[in-house]
Phi, psi and omega in degrees: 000131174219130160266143180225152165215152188251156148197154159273142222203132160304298198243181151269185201276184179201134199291150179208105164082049172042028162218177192261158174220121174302137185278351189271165210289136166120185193267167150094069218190119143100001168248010157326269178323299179302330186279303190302297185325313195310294182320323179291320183308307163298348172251001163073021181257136206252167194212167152240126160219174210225134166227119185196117192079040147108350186263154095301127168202128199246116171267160195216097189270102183264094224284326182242034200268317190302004182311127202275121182296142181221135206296332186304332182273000000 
């Protein structure tokens, strides 16, 4: 299963202290991306991201999910 979220970005974002920080100019900018990664980091779910033409975009690959339900589960 894969979800991708997208936003547009002047620039991409740049890591500071192993988490991302938004380039856009004002306060409340940059805590999207960073609150998802953290979560994916913790829960162990691999991702990707991209930045191209102005997109910022984090793919999120849920690997086990298509698992067949069993009574045992």
């Amino acid at each position: 299963l894969l979800f991708t979220v997208s936003n547009s970005a002047d620039a991409a974002p740049q890591m500071r202290h192993n988490r991302y920080v938004s380039t856009k100019e004002g306060t409340g900018h940059g805590y999207g991306i960073s609150n998802m990664t953290e979560c994916l980091n913790k829960n162990q779910v691999q991702y990707d991201t991209t930045f191209l033409d102005g997109v910022y975009t984090l793919n999120m690959y849920f690997m086990n999910v298509l698992t067949p339900f069993t009574a045992e589960n």
